[in-house]
N, C-alpha and C positions, 0 to 999 in steps of 0.2 A: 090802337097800337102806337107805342111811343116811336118818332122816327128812329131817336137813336138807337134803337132795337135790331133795327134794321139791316142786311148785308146793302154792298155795296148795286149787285145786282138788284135786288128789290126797290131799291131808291129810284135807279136808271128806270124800270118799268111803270113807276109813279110817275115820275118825271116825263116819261111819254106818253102816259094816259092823259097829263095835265090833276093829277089826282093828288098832287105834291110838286112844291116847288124847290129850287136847291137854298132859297133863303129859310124857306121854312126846314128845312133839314139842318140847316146849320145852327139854327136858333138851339132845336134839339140838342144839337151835339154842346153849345156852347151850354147850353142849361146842364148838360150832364158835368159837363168839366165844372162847374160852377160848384156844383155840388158833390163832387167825389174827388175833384183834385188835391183838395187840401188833402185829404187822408191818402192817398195815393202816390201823388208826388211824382205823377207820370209827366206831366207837360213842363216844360219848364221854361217857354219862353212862347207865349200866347199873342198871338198876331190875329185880333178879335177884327180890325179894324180892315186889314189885308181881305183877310176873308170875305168879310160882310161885301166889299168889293168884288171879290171875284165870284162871289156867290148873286150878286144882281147882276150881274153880265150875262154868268152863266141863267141865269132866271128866263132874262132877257132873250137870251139864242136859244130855249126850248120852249117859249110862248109863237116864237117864229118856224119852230120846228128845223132848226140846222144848229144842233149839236156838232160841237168840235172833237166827239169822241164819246167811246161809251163812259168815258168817267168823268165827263163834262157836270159839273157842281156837286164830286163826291166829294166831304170831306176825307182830306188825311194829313196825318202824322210826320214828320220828317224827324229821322234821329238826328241827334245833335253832333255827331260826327259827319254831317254832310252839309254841303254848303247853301244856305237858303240868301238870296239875295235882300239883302237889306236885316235879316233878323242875324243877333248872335249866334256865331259857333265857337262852341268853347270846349269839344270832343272831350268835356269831363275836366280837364284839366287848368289849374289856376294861371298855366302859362299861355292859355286864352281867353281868359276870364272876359276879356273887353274886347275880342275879335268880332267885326261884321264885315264880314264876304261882302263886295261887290258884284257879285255873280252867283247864279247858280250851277250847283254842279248838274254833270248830262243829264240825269234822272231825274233830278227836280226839273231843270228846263226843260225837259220833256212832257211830263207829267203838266207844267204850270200851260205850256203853250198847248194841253190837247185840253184845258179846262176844269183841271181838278183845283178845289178850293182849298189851298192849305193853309190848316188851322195852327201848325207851328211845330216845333223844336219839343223831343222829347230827352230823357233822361238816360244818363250810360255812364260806365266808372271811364276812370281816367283814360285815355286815348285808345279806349274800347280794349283793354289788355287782361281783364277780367271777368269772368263767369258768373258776375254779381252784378246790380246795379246799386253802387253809392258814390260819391266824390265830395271834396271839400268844399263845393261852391254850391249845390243842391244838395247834399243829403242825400239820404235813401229814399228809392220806389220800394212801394208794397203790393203786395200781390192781392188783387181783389179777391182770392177765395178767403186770406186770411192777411191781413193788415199784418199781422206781426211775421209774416215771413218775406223771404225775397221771389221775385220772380223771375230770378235768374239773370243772366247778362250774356253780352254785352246789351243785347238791343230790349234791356228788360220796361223801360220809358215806353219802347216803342207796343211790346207785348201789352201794357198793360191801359195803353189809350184805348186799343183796338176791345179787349176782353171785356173794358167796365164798361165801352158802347159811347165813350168817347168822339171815338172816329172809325167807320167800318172797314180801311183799310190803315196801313200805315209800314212806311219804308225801314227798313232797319238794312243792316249789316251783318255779316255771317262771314268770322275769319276765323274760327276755331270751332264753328258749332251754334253761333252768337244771335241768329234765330231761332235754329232748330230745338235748342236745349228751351229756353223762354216760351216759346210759342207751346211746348210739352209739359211746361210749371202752369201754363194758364188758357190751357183745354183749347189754342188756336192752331192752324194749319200753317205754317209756316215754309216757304220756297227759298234755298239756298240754289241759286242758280247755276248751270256750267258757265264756265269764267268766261266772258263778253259776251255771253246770251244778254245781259243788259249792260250798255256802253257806259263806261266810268271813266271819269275825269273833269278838269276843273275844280277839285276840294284839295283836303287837308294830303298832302304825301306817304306816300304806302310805307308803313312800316313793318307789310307783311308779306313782301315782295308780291305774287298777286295771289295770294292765299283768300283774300278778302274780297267778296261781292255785295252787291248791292240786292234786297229780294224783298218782295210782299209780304204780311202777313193781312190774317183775314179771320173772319170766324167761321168761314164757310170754304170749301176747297175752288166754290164756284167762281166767286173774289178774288179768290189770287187768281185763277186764269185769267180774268177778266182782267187787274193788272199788269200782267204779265202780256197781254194782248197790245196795251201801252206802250209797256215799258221795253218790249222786247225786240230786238232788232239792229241792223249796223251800224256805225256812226263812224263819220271816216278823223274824228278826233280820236279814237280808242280802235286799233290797229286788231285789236283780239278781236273786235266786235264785228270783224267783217266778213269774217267765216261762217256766220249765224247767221238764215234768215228769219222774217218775219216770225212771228208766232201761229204756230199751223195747228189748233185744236185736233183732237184725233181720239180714236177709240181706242181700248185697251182687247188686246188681243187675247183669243180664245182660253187659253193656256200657256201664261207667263210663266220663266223658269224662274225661281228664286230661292234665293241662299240665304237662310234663317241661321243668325251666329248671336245666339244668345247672350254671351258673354266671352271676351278679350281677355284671352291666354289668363284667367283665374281673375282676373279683377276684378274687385264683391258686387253687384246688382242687389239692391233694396228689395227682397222676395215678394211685394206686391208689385214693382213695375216690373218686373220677371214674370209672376204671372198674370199679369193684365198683357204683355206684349207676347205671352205665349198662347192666348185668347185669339188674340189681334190673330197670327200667324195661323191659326188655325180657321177665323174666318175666309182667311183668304184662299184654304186648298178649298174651302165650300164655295168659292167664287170659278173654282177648277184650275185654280193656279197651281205648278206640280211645287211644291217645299222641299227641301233640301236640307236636314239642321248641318253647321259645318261649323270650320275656326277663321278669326283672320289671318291671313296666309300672307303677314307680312309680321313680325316681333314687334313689341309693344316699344323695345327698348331704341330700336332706331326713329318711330315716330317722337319718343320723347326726347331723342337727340335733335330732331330739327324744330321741335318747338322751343328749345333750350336756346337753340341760335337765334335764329332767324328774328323773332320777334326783339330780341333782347339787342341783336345788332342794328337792327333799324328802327329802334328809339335813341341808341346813340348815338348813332348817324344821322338822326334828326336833330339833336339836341348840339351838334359839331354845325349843321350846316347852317342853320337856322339862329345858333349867336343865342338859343336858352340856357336858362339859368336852372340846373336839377335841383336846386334845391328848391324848387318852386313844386317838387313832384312829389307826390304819398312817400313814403318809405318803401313799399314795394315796390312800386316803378322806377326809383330812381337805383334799388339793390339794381333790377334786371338794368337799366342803363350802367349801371359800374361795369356791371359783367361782361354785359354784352360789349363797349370800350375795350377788352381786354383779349377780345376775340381778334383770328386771323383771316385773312381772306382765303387762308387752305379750311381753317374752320368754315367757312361761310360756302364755298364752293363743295366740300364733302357735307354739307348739310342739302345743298341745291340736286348735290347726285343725288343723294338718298329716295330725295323728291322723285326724280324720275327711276330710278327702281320700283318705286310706290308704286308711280306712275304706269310703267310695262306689267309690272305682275295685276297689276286691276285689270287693265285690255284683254290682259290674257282669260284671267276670271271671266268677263262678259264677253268671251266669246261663248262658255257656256253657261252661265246666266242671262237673267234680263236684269233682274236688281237684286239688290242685300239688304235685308228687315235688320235691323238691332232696335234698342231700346235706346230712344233719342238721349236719354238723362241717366244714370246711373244710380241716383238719389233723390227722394223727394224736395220739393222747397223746404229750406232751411231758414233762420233766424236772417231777417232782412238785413242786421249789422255786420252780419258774419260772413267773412267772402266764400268762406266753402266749409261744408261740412267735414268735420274731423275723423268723423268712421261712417261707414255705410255697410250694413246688413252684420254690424258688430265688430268690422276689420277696420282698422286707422288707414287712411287715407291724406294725400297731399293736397293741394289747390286743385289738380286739375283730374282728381281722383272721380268725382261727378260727374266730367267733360270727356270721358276715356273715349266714349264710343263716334263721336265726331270728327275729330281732328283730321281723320284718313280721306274724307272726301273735299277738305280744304286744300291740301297738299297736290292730291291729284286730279283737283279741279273739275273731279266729275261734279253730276246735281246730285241733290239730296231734298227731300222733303219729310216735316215732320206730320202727322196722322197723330190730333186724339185716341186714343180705345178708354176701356171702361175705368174708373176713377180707383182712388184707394177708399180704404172702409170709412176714411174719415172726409171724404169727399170732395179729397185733393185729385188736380188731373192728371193724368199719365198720358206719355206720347210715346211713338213707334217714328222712327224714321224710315226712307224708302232711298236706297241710294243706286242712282244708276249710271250708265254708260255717260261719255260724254256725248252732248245735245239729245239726249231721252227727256229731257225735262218736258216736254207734252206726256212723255209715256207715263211718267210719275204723276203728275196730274190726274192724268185718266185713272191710273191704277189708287189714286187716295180717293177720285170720287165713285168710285165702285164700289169701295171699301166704307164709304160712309151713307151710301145709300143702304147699307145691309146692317152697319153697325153705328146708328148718329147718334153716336156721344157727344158728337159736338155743338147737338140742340142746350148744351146745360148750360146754363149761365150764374154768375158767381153770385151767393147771397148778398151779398153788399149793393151788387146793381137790382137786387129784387126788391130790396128794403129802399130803394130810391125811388124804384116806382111807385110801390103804395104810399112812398110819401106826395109823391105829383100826385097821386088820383086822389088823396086826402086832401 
């Protein structure tokens, strides 16, 4: 078995048998990137040398037997929106083109001082404001089930380290959906966390006031806990985070209630991730979950009012505070900065109510729920150049016509998780999201590995990294 094959847990259990070292794992990982990065386009700033070092230290403290942690010489990934001490961060965009952090941010200092070996900087559009992964200074990522699509965004670099076997975990970002949606183009489990379940700060400045968290992804649901195990917990640099404790694994209880909403007040779903995630929904009442089909119980048209603001006024207010230059930005980003510029702080303040409207009417929901199933994606991967698809299930659609089903657990800051189920006919993957109360994120966990002990889709792996292996064993 190739390491890079590997979850992050299987590694750890080498590692303590003495049966595998974390250099020899990394060798793996760097032979995989060696040979699929070109076509991929997922890594974009490789810190071989970093690694190789923290992978003989780590080597070192588990020949001794005192691991600094269970993810003590895993490799991973760091998206390029977050701040890695000494490597470039350029959050996509030309107006960081030559930025190198001094510091890392909470979750990477986190992550680096409990022993994870990180192998570098992945790929993401311009200041993660898009549901694609391409930008002027790297290019586009491709989605390893098929090169010539995308695998979605923002954290689509980070999706697709982790899927081609890269690196068996890797951090990304999640402020409109920006794991969930990626992690569902490329058959992974992806964790958008409740807001300061994992402590943020020291990077780039929120331009989503805190709509955006920091989360695992994995190929396995067992990885992200085991991240999440990490990563999760107070930091008295990050004020939200002190409400959370530690990360407390747990069972998923007899008979969860859950609210199954198909589809958002008429807006189209792709008919195979419709029924591939009415599948899903159905595994679950056989798991003795009760199901509920219902709507979302908030208009489509106020959420697209605070996405309208909110993102657009804090790229402006980036761009005032900060002394950038827009014309340095795509065409899109610099429209939403014009805009957003032109906005009022009564705008900005009746965007921030909205939020908590959101906000009370979910509470009120999970008083009788435990979570809400939709379908993570609205549309399958599309053309890698293309930032979003133009119609879905034959209806025209806008940018964030794909992204419909996410955005409502950014706002109200509960968790959400994305869940593989069964593929399209053409052997693209499809995801389920799981969105629940604020701090259920253990219950979400439990409930996606219940769900993939009975339905593991998520054993598939993309033909591109199959045709890598017979080429090592040739």
């Amino acid at each position: 078995m190739d390491p890079a094959d590997l979850g992050a847990a299987e590694l750890t259990a080498l590692f303590e048998r003495g049966a595998l070292s974390p250099l020899e794992a990394l060798d793996a990982a760097l032979a995989r990137i060696e040979r699929l990065n070109p076509i991929l386009n997922a890594i974009v700033t490789l810190d071989a040398e970093g690694a190789r070092g923290a992978a003989r230290a780590s080597t070192e403290r588990w020949a001794r037997r005192v691991p600094l942690s269970a993810l003590d010489g895993i490799p991973v990934t760091i998206k390029d929106s977050l701040f890695v001490k000494g490597l470039r961060a350029t959050w996509g965009s030309q107006l960081y083109a030559d930025f190198v952090p001094e510091r890392d941010e909470l979750p990477v200092e986190r992550i680096r001082a409990l022993g994870a070996v990180i192998l570098g900087k992945t790929n993401a559009p311009e200041l993660t404001l898009q549901g694609y992964t391409d930008n002027l200074i790297f290019g586009p990522t491709r989605n390893p089930w098929n090169p010539a699509l995308t695998p979605g965004g923002s954290s689509g670099g980070a999706v697709v380290s982790v899927a081609s076997g890269m690196a068996p975990l890797a951090l990304g970002t999640d402020g409109g959906g920006s794991i969930r949606r990626p992690a569902s183009h490329t058959g992974l489990f992806g964790l958008k966390p409740t807001v300061g379940r994992i402590a943020r700060g020291g990077g780039f400045p929120a331009v989503m006031h805190d709509f955006e968290v920091v989360g695992p992804l994995g190929r396995n649901v067992e990885d992200v806990a085991l991240a999440m195990s990490v990563l999760a917990g107070p930091d008295v640099r990050d004020p939200s985070s002190l409400r959370w404790a530690a990360w407390r694994p747990q069972g998923v209880g007899a008979s969860l209630r859950i609210l199954y909403i198909p589809a958002f007040h008429g807006a189209p779903v792709d008919p195979e991730i419709a029924a591939s995630v009415a599948d899903a929904v159905a595994a679950l009442g056989q798991l003795g979950h009760r199901v509920e089909v219902g709507a979302l119980p908030f208009p489509l048209e106020k959420l697209a009012r605070i996405f309208a603001v909110v993102p657009s006024a804090g790229v402006a207010c980036l761009l005032r505070e900060q002394r950038l230059d827009a014309r340095m930005l795509t065409p899109a980003i610099r429209a939403s900065a014009e805009g957003g510029a032109t906005l009022s702080a009564t705008d900005y303040v009746e965007a921030l109510t909205l939020a908590d409207e959101l906000k009370r009417c979910l509470s009120a929901l999970f008083e009788r729920h435990d979570g809400i199933v939709t379908p993570a994606a609205a549309a399958l991967p599309w053309p890698a150049e293309q930032s979003h698809p133009e119609t879905i299930d034959g209806k025209p659609v806008g940018p964030r016509g794909h992204a419909v089903f996410t955005a409502f657990a950014n706002i109200s800051g509960c968790p959400g998780i994305a869940v593989p189920c069964a593929p399209s006919r053409s052997g693209l993957p499809i995801g389920f999201q799981i969105v629940g109360a604020w701090g259920s994120d253990e219950t979400l966990v439990a409930l996606a590995q219940a769900y993939a002990r009975l339905q593991p889709h998520y054993a598939r792996r993309p033909p591109l990294v199959s045709s890598a292996r017979s080429e090592q064993v040739a």
